[in-house]
TORGUGU-580038 format. One line per 10 residues: number of its first residue (from 1); their letters; for each residue x, y negated, z of N, C-alpha, C, O. Coordinates in steps of 0.02 Angstrom, whole numbers. Example, Ala and Ser with C-alpha at 12.3 -4.5 7.8 and 13.67 -1.06 7.14 Angstrom:
<recs>
1 = as = 660/284/390/615/225/390/660/165/390/712/166/423; 642/112/354/684/53/357/645/-2/394/670/-57/402
</recs>
This chain:
<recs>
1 = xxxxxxxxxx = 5942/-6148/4316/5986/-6168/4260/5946/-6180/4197/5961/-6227/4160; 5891/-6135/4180/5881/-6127/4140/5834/-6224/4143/5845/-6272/4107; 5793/-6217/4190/5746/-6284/4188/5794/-6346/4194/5769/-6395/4167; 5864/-6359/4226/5908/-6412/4198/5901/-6400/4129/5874/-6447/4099; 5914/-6359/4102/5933/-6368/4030/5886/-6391/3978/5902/-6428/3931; 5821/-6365/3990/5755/-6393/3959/5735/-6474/3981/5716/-6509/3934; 5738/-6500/4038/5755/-6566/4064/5777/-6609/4025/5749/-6658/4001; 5857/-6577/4018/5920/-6615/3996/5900/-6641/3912/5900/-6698/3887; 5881/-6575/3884/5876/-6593/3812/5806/-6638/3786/5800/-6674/3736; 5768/-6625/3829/5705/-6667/3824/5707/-6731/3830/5682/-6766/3785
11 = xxxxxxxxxx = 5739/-6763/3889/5761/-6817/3897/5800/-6838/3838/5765/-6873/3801; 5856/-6828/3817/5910/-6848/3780/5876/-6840/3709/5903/-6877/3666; 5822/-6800/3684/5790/-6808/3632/5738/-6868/3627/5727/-6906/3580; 5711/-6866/3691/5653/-6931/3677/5687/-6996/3702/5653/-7047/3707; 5753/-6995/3717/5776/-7066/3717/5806/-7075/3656/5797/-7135/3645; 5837/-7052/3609/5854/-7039/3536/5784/-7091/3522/5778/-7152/3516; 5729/-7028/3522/5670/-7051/3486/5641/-7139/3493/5629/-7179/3448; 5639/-7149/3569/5607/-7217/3597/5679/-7257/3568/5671/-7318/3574; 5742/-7241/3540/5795/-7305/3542/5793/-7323/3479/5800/-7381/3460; 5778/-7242/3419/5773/-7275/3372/5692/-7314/3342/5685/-7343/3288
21 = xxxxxxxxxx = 5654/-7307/3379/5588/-7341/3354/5558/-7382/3386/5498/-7391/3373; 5583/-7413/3427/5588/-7451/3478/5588/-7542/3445/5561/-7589/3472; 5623/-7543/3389/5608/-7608/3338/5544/-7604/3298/5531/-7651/3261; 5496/-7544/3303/5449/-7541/3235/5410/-7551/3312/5393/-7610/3323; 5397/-7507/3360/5344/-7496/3413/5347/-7578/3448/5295/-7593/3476; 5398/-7626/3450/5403/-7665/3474/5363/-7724/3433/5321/-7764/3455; 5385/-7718/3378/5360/-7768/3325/5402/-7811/3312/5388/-7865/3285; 5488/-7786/3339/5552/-7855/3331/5593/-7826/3273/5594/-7769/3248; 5627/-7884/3258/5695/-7877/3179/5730/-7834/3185/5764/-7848/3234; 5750/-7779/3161/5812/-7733/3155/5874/-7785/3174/5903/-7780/3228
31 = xxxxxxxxxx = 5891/-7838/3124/5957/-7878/3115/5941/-7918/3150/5880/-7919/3161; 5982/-7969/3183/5972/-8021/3199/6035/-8087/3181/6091/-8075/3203; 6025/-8147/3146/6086/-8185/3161/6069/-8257/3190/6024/-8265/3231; 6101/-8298/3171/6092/-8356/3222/6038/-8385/3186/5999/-8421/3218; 6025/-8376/3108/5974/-8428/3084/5918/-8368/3039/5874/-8391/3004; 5925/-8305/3043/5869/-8269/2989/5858/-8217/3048/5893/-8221/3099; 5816/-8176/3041/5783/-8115/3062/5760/-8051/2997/5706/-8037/2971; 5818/-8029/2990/5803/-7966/2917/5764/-7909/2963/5794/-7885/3011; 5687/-7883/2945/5655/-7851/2952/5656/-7796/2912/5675/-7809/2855; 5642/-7727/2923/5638/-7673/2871/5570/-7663/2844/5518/-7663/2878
41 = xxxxxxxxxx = 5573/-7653/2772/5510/-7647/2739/5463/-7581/2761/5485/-7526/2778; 5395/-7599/2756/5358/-7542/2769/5378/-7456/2796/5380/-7416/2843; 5394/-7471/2701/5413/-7385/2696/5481/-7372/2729/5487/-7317/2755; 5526/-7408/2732/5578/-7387/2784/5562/-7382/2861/5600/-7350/2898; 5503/-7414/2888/5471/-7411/2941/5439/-7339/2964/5438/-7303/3013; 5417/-7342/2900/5379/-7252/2908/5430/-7185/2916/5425/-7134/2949; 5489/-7215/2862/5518/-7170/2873/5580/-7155/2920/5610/-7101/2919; 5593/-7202/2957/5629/-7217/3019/5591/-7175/3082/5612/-7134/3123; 5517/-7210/3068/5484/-7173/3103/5474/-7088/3132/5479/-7058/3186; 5454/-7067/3048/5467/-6996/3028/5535/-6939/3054/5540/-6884/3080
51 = xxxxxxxxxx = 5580/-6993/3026/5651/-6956/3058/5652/-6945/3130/5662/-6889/3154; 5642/-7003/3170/5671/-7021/3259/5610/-6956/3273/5630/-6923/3321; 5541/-6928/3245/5499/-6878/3258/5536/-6808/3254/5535/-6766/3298; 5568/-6804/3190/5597/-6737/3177/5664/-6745/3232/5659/-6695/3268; 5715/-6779/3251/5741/-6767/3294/5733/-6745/3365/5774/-6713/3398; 5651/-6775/3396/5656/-6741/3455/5637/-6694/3464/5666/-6662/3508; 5564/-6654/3420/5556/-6600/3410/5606/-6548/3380/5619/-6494/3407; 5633/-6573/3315/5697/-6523/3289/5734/-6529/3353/5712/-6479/3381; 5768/-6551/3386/5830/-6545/3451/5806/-6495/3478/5844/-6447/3477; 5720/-6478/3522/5697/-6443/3568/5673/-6387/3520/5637/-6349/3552
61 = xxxxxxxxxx = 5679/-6368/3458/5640/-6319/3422/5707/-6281/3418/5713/-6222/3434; 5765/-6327/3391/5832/-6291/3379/5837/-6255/3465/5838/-6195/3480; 5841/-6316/3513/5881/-6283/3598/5858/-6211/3587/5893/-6161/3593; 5777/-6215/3567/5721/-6162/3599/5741/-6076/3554/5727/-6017/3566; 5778/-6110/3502/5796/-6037/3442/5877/-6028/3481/5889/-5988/3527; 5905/-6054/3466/5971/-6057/3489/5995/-6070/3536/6055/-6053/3537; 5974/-6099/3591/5992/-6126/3635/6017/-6066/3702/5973/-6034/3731; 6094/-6058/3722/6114/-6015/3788/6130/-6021/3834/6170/-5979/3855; 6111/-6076/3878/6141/-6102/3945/6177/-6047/3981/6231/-6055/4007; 6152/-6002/3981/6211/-5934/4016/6254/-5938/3994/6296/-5910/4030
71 = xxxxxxxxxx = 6288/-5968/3929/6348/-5973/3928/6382/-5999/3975/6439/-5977/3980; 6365/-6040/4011/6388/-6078/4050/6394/-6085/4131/6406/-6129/4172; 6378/-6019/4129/6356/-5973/4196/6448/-5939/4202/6487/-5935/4155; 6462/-5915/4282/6523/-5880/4275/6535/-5830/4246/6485/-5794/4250; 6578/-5803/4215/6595/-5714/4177/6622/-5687/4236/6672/-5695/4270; 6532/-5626/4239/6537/-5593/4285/6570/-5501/4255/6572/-5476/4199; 6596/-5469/4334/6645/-5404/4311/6596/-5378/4283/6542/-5394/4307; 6596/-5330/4224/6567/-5268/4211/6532/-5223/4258/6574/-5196/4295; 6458/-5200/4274/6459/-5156/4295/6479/-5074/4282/6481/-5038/4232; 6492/-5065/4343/6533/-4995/4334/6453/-4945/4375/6411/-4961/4417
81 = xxxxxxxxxx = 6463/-4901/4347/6406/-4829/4336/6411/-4807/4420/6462/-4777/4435; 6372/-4817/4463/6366/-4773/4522/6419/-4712/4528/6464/-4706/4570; 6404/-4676/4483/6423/-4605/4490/6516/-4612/4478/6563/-4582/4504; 6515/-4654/4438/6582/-4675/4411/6629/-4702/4482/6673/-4665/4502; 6617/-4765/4515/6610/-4793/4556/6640/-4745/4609/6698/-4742/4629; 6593/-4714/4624/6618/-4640/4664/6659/-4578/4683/6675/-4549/4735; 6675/-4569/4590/6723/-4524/4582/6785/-4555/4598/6833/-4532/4630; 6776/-4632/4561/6864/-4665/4583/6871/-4669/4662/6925/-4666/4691; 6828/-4673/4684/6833/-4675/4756/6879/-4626/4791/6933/-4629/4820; 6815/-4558/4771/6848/-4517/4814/6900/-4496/4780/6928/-4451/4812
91 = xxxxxxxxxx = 6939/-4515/4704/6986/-4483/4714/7056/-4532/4723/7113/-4510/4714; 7043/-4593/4739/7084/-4632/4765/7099/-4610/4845/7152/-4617/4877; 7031/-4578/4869/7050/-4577/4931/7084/-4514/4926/7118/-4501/4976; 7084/-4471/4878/7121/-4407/4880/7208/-4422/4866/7260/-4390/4876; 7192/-4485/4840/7284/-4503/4828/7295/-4531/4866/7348/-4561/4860; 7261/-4541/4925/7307/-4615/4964/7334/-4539/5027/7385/-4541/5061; 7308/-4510/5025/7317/-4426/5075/7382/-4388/5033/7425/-4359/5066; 7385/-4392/4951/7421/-4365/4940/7458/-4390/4839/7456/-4388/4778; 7488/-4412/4904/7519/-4490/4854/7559/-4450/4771/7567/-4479/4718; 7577/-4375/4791/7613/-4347/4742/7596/-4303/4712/7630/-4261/4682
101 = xxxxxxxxxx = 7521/-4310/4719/7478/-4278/4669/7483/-4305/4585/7464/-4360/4567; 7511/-4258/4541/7535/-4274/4492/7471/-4265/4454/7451/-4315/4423; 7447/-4229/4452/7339/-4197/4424/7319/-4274/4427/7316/-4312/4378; 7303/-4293/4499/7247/-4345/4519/7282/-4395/4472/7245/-4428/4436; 7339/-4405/4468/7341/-4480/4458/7321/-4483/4380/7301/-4529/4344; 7336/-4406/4367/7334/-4423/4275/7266/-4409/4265/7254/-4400/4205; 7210/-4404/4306/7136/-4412/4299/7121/-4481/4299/7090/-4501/4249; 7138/-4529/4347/7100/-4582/4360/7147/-4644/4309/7122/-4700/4303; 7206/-4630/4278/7247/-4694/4247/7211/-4705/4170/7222/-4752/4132; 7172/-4656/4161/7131/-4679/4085/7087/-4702/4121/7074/-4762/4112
111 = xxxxxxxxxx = 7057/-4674/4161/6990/-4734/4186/6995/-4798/4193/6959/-4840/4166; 7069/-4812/4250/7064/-4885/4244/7100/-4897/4181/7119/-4954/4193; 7123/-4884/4126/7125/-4917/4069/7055/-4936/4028/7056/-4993/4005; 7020/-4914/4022/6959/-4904/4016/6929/-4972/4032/6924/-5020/3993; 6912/-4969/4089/6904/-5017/4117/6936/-5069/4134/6912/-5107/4176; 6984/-5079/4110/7009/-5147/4083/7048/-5177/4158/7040/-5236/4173; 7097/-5119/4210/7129/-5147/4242/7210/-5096/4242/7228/-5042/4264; 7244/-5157/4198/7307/-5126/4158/7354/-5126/4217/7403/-5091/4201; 7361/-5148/4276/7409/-5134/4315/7388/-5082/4352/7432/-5041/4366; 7325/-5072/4374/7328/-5018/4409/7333/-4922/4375/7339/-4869/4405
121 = xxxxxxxxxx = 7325/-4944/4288/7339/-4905/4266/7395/-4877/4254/7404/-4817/4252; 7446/-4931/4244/7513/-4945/4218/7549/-4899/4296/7607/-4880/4285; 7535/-4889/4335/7545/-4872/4417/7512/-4806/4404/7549/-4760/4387; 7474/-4800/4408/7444/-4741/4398/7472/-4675/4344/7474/-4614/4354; 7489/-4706/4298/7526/-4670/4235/7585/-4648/4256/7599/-4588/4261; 7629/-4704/4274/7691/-4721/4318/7707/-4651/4367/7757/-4617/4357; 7662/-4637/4416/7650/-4594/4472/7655/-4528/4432/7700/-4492/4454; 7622/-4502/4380/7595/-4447/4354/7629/-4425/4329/7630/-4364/4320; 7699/-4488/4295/7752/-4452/4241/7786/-4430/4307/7797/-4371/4319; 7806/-4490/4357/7860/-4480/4412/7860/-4418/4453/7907/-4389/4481
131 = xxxxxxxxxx = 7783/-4399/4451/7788/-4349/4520/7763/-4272/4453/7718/-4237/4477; 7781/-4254/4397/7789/-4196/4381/7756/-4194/4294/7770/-4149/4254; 7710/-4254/4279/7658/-4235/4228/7698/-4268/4153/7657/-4280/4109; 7749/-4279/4139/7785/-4307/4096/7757/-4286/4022/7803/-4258/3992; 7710/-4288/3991/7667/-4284/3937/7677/-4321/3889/7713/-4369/3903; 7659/-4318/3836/7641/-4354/3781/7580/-4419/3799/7589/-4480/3803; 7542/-4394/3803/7484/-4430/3841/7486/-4478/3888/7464/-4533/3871; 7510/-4470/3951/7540/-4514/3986/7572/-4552/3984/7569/-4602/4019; 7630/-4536/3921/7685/-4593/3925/7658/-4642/3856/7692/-4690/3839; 7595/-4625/3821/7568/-4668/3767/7503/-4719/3808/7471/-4768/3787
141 = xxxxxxxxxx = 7500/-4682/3877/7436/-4733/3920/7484/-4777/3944/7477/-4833/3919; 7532/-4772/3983/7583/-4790/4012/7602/-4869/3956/7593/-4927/3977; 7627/-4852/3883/7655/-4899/3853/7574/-4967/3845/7581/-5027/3855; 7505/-4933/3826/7469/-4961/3824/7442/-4999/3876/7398/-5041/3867; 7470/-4983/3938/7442/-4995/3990/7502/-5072/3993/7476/-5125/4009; 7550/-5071/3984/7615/-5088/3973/7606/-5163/3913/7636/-5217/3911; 7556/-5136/3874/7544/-5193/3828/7513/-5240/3833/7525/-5299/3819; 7436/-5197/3871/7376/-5232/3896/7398/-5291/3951/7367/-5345/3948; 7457/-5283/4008/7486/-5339/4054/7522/-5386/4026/7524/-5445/4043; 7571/-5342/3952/7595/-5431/3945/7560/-5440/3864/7588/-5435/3810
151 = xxxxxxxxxx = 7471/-5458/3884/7448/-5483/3790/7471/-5458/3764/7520/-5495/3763; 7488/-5407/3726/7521/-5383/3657/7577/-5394/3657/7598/-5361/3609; 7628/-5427/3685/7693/-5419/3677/7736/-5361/3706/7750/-5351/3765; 7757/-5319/3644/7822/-5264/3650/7869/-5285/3683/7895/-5338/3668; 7898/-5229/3759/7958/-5250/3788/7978/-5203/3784/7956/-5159/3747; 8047/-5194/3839/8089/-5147/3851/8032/-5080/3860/8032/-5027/3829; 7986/-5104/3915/7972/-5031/3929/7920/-5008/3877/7923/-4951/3854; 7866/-5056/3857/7851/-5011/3805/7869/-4973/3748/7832/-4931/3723; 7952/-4996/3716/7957/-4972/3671/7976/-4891/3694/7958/-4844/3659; 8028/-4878/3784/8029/-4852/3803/7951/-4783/3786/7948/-4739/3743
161 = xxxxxxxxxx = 7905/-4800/3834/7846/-4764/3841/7805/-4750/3764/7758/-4710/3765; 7826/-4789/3686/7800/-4770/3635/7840/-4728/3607/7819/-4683/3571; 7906/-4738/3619/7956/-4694/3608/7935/-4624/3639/7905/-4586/3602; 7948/-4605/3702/7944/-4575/3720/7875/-4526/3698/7878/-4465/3692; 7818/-4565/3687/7746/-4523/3677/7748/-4502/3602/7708/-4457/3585; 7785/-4527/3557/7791/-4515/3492/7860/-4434/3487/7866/-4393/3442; 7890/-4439/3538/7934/-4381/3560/7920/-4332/3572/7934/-4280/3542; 7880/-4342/3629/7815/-4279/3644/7768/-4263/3601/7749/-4205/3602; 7738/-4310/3555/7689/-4282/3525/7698/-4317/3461/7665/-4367/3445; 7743/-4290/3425/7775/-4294/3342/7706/-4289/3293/7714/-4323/3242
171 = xxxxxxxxxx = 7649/-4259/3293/7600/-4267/3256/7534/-4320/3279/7484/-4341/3251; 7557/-4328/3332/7483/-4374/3379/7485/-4434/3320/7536/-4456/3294; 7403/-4459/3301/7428/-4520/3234/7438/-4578/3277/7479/-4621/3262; 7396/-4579/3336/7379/-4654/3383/7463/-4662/3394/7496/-4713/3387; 7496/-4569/3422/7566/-4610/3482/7595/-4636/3408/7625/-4689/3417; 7597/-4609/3316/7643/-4648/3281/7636/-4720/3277/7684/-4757/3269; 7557/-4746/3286/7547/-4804/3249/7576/-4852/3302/7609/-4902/3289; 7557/-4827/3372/7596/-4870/3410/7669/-4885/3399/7685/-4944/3392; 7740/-4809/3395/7768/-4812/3403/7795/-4879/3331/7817/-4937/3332; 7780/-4836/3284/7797/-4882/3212/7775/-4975/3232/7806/-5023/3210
181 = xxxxxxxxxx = 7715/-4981/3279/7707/-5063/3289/7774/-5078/3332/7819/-5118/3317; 7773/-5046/3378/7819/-5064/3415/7894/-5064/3397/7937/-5086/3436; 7910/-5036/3329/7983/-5055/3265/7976/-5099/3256/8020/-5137/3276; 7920/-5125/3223/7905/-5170/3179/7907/-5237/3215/7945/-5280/3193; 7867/-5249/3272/7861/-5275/3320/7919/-5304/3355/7906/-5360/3378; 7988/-5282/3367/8034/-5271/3391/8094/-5276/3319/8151/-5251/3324; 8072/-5308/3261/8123/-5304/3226/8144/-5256/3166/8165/-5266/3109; 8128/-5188/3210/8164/-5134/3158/8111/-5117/3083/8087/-5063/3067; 8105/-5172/3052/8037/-5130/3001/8072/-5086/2960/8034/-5085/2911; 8112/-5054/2948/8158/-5038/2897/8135/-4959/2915/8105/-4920/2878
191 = xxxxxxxxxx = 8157/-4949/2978/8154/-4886/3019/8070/-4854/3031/8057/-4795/3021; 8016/-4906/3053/7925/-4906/3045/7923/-4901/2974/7869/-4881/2954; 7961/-4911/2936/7909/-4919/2847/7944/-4851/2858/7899/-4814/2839; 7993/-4811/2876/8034/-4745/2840/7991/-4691/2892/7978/-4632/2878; 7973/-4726/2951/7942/-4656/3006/7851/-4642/2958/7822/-4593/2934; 7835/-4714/2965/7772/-4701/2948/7754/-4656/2870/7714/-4609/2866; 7785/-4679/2825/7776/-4664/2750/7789/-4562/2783/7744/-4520/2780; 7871/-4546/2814/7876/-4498/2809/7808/-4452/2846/7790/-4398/2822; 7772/-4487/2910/7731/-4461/2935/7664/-4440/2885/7630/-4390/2886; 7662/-4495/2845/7583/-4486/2813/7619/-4425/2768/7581/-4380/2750
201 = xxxxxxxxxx = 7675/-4422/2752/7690/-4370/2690/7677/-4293/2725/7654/-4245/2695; 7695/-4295/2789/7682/-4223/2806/7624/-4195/2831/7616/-4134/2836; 7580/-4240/2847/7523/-4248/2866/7449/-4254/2827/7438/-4302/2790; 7404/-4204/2839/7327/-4198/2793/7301/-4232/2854/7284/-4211/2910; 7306/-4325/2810/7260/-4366/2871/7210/-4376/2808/7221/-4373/2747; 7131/-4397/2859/7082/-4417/2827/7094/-4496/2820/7135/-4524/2856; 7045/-4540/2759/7037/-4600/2766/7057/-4650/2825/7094/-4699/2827; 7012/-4614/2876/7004/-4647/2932/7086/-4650/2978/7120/-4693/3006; 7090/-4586/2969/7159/-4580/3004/7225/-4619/2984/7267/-4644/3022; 7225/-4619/2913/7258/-4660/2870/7280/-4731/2878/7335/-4756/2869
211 = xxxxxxxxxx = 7223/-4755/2898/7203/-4842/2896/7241/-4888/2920/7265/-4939/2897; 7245/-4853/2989/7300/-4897/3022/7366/-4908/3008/7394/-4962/3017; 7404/-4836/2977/7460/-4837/2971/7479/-4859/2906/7539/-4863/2893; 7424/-4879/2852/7445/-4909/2780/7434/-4971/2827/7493/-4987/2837; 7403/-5008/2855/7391/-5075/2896/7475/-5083/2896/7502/-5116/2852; 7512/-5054/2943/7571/-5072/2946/7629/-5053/2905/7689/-5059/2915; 7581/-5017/2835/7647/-5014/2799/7642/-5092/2739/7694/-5110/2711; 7575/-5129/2728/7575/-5170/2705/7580/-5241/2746/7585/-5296/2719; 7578/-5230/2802/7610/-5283/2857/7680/-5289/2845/7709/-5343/2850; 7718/-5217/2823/7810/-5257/2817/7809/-5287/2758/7827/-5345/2747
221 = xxxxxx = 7781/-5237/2704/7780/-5265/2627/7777/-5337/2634/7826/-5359/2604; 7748/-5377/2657/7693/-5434/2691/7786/-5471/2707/7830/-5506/2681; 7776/-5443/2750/7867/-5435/2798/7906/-5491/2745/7920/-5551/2743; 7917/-5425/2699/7987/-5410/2664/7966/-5465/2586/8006/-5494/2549; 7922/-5464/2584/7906/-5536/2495/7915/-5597/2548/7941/-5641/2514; 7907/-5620/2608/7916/-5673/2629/7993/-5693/2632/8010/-5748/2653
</recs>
């Protein structure tokens, strides 16, 4: 790939070069009409010259700084860690033996969130609330897992599963910020500007902790002057 690409640009630079100097190297008229021949003066010669030079070298100096033909290569999966690899293994194979293991499932459904496969998490979460583990935690992987399948769009069930994780866990800041997007998100900003404001009031959050949830209290403001 890489030697197409050095090929490609070399060529396409020195035919640039030979097309535009190709009237000075030849010794023929730039113009032509039926009764004159307009020639270019010297110094436009030189500097015609000069330029069609800096283009084929600048083209191959630029490819050579900048240039990424891997872009253009397939997007390959992430590798996943041996050891990692393994653990999901065996403890998939520990769920497929014992499907109502409420523990296992709520080990491996952050992993595959993690790793960036939202249905099998969304299943996984699913299993963990169903067969005994009904958490705070779960039902905030569950809604995320929930988000990650349809792009960012809030539905029934996530408001369900942010609801629910903001229920269970009334101080968690992540389950508010979700739950308050998912008001906001869904219409209700009235109810997100009154949860969030009351949350930061009872709450010794740092800067950091803060951030998000002024994010969406100046997102309705944002809202509400429009």
């Amino acid at each position: 790939m890489q030697i197409f690409f050095w090929v490609s640009i070399t060529i396409l630079a020195t035919a640039s070069f030979v097309y535009l100097t190709m009237p000075i190297l030849a010794k023929l008229p730039i113009i032509q009409t039926t009764t004159t021949a307009v020639s270019l003066p010297t110094n436009s010669k030189l500097l015609l010259f000069l330029f069609s030079g800096l283009l084929i070298f600048g083209s191959i100096g630029i490819y050579a700084y900048i240039g990424a033909p891997s872009t253009f290569q397939a997007k390959q999966t992430p590798l996943i860690d041996e050891k990692i690899q393994r653990i999901i293994a065996e403890i998939e194979t520990h769920l497929t033996d014992n499907p109502e293991d409420a523990d296992g499932w709520q080990v491996v459904a952050p992993t595959y969130l993690s790793l960036n496969q939202p249905q099998k998490a969304f299943a996984a979460f699913a299993n963990a609330i169903k067969f005994g583990n009904s958490n705070g935690s779960n039902w905030l992987g569950l809604g995320k897992a929930d988000l990650q399948i349809n792009r960012g769009v809030f539905g029934d069930m996530s408001a369900v599963a942010f609801g629910k994780a903001h229920e269970k866990m009334p101080d968690n800041v992540e389950a508010m910020f979700y739950y308050a997007s998912m008001l906001q998100n869904m219409g209700d900003t009235a109810q997100a500007k009154t949860e969030v404001e009351e949350f930061i009031a009872v709450h010794n959050l740092d800067a950091e902790q803060v951030a998000p949830l002024n994010n969406i209290l100046t997102s309705i403001m944002q809202q509400e002057a429009n």
